[in-house]
C-alpha positions in Angstrom: 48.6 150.8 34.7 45.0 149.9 34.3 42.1 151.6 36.0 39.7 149.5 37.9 36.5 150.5 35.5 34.1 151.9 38.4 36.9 154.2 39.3 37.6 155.1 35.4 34.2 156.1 35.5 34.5 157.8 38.4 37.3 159.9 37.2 35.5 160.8 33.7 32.0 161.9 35.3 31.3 165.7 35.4 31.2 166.6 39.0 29.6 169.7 40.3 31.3 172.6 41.0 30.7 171.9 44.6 31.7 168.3 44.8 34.1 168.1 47.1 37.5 170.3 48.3 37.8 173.5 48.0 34.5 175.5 46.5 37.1 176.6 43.7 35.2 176.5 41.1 36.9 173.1 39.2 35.4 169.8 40.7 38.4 167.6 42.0 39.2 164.4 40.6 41.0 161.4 42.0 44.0 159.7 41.2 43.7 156.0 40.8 46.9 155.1 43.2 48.3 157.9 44.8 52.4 157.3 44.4 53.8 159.9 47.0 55.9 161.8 43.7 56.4 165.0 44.9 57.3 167.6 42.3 58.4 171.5 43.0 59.1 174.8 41.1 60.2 178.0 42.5 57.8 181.1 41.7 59.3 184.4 39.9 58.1 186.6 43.0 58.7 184.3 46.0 57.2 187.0 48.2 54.6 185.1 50.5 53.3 183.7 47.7 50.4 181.4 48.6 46.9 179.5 48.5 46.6 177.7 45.3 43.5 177.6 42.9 42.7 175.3 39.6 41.6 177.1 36.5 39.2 174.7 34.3 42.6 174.8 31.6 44.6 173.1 34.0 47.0 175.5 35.2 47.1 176.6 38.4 46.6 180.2 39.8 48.1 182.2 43.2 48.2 184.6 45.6 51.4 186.6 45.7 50.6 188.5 48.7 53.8 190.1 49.3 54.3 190.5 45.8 50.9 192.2 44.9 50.7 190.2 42.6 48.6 187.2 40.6 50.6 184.2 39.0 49.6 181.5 36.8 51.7 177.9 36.2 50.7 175.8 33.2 52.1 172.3 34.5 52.0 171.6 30.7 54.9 174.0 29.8 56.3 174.5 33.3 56.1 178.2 33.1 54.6 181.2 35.3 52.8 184.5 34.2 52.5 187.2 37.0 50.0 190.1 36.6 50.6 193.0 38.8 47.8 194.2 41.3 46.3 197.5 42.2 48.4 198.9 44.8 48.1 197.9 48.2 45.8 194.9 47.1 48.0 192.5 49.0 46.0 189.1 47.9 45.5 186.5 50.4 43.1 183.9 48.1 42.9 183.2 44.9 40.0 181.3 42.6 38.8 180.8 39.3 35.7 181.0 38.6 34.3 178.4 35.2 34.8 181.4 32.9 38.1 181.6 33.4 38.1 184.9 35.4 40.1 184.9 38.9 39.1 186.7 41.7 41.2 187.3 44.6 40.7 188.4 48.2 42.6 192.1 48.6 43.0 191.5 51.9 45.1 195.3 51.9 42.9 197.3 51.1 39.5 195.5 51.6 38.2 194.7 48.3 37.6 191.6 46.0 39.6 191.9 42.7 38.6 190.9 39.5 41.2 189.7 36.9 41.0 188.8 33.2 43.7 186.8 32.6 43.0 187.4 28.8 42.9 191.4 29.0 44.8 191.7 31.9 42.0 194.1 33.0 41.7 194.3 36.8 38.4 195.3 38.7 38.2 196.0 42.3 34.8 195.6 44.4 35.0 197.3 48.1 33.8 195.5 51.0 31.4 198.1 52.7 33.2 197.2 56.3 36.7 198.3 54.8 37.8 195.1 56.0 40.6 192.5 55.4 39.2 189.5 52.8 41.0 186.7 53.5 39.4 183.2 51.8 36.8 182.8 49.8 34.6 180.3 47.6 32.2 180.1 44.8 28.6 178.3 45.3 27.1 176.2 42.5 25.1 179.3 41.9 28.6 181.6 41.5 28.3 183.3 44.0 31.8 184.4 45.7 31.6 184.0 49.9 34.6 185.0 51.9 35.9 185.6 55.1 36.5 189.0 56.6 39.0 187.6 59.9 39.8 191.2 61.3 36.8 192.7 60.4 34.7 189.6 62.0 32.7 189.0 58.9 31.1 186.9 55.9 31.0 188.2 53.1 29.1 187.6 49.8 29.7 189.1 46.4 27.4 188.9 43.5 29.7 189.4 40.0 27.2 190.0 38.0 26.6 193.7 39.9 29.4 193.4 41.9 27.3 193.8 45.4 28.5 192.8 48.4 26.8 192.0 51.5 28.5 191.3 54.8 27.5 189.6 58.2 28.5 190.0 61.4 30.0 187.1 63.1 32.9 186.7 65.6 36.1 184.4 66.4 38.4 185.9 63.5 36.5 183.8 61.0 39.3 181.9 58.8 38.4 178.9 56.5 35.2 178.6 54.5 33.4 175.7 52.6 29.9 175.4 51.4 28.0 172.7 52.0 25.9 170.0 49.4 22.5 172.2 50.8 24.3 175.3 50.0 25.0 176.4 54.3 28.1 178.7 53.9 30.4 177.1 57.0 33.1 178.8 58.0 36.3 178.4 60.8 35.4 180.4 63.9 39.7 180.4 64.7 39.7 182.4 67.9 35.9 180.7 68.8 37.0 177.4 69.0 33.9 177.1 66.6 32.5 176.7 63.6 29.8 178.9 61.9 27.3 178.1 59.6 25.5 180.7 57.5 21.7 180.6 56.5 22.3 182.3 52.4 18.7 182.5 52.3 17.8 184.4 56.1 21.1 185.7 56.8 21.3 183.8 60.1 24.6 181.9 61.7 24.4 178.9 63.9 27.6 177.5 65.9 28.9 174.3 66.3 31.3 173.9 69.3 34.6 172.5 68.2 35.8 172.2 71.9 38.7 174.1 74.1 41.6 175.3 72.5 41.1 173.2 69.0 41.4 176.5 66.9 39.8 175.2 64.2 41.5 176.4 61.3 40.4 175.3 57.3 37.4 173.6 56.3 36.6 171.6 53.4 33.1 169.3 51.4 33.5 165.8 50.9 32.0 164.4 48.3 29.8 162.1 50.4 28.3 165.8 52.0 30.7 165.7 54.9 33.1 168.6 56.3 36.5 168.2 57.2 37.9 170.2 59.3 41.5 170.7 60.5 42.1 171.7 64.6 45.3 173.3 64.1 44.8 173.8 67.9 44.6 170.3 69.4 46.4 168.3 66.5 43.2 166.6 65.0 41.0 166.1 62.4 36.9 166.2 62.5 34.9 165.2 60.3 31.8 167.1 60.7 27.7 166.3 59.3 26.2 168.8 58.4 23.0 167.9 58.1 23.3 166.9 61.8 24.9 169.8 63.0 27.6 167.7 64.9 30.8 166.1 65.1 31.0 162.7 64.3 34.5 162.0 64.7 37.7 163.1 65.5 41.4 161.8 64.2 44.6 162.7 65.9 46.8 163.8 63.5 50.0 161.7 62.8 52.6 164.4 64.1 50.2 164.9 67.0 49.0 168.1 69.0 52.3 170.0 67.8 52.1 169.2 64.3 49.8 172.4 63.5 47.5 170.7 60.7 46.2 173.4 58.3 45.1 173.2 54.8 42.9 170.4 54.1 41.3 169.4 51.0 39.0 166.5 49.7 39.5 164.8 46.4 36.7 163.1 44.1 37.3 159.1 45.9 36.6 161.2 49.6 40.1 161.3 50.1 41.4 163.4 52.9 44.5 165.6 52.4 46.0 167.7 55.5 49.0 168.8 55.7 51.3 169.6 59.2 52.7 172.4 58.8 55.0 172.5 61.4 56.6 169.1 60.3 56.0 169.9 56.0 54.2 166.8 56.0 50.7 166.2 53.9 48.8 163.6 55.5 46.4 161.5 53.0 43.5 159.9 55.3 41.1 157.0 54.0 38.1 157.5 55.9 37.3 153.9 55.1 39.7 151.9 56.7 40.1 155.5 59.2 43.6 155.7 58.4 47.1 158.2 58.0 49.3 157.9 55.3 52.1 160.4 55.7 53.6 162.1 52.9 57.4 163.7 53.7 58.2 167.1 51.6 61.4 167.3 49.5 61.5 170.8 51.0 62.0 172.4 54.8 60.4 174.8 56.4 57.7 175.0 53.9 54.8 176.7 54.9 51.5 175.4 53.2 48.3 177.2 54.2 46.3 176.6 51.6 46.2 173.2 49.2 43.6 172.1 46.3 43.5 169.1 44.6 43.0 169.5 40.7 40.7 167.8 37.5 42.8 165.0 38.0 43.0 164.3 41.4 47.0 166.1 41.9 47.2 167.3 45.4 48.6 171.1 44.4 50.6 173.3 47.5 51.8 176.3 47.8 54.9 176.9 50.4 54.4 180.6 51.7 57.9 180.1 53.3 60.6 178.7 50.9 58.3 180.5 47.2 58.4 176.8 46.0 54.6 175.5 44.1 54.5 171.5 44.6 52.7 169.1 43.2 52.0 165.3 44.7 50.2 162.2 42.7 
């Protein structure tokens, strides 16, 4: 199959680490046609395992929460590595930063972990609130933001000294993107709002995401708009930032029921959601402002958390049946 040469292009240019997706460290990139195959492999520790994160080798990192534990897939052999956790450390996110070191968010006993996959070596970093970290991102600049959803905070790590700073906020703050100026947003769940953080001041402004919407992942577009999925009311919005508004919003294929939840951006602007209460992944073209609906091989799946990779695969975890898939 040949590429059309403005999208070979496209797919060979180096993107920023903030480009689009998921803040995770690894631009995404885009698939030229987008085929629907939908590949699967159980995990070796199928206990809650979750939230997905590319490594700048390819393979693909996650969150064993149940587990306590980190594992790796290399889609080249098709084989897992787990490393084992401090105790209690119960990871809810996963990322990997352009060194190649992943950080997860102990969301058991409030810390951010540090993992050299090389060593094995594991350091932990406690949030001063004692809180729960739940997602988190890396900046252009590296630094790590996450959300603190019991404790009702943002936090903000520096790895070089390993300080962390925390604001105040409210709403059980859930997802979290940065933005192409560098505002930390974040999903206000319980709000019905999002947030946007001020790195430089400290401050957070709201952004009303209307009754009951639940608004519940967030993630950059590569044209500097947010996407967020309202796991409350069935859509999806598509946010400016710059503006400070909502500019649209898209009722989701399986409608207000459907529960849309992870949502991801890939290097052509791309939209990826999936439904998680019909294991469905929903690929929107914001040009022509329309669904194409992806069915899972799998039931009762349980995605929460989805990235898309170098090469524009659409990578899930399914928190319900232990099973990492894989769409182009």
């Amino acid at each position: 199959m040949t590429r059309p040469p403005l999208l070979s292009a496209l797919l060979l240019l180096p993107l920023a680490a903030g480009a689009g997706g998921s803040n995770y460290g690894t631009a995404p990139g885009a698939l030229a046609e987008v085929a629907g195959q939908v590949s699967e492999w159980p995990v070796p520790t199928p206990k809650f395992a979750r939230d997905p994160a590319p490594a700048p080798d390819g393979s693909i990192f996650i969150a064993v929460m149940r587990g306590n534990r980190i594992a790796r897939f290399d889609p080249k052999t098709q084989q897992f590595r787990e490393w084992e956790l401090p105790k209690g450390a119960h990871p809810h996110g996963v990322l990997v930063d352009r060194e190649g070191i992943a950080w997860y968010t102990g969301n058991g006993n409030g810390t951010i972990g540090r993992l050299d996959p090389v060593t094995g070596e594991v350091r932990e970093f406690r949030a001063p609130s004692g809180g729960d970290p739940h997602t988190l991102v890396i900046d252009n600049g590296g630094t790590i933001w996450f959300t603190l959803q019991g404790a009702q905070r943002i936090g903000r790590l520096d790895r070089t000294s390993g300080r962390i700073t925390e604001y105040a906020t409210s709403g059980n703050p859930y997802g979290i993107a940065i933005d192409r100026q560098g505002y930390v947003w974040f999903c206000r769940l319980a709000g019905d709002k999002l947030g946007r953080l001020d790195p430089g001041s400290g401050e957070i402004a709201d952004l009303a995401t209307g009754d009951g919407s639940k608004p519940r992942r967030i993630a950059a577009a590569p044209d500097g708009m947010l996407w967020v999925t309202a796991y409350g009311t069935g859509r999806l919005l598509k946010v400016d930032p710059q503006a400070r508004r909502i500019v649209n919003s898209y009722p989701m294929p399986a409608g207000r029921n459907g529960g849309p939840y992870a949502v991801t951006v890939d290097a052509a602007g791309r939209v990826w959601a999936n439904e998680i209460d019909t294991d469905t992944v929903a690929l929107f073209d914001p040009a022509s402002e329309r669904f194409r609906v992806i069915a899972l091989p799998s039931k009762n799946v349980g995605i929460r958390k989805a990235i898309i990779d170098g090469q524009g695969r659409y990578w899930y975890m399914g928190s319900h049946n232990g099973r990492l898939g894989m769409i182009r």
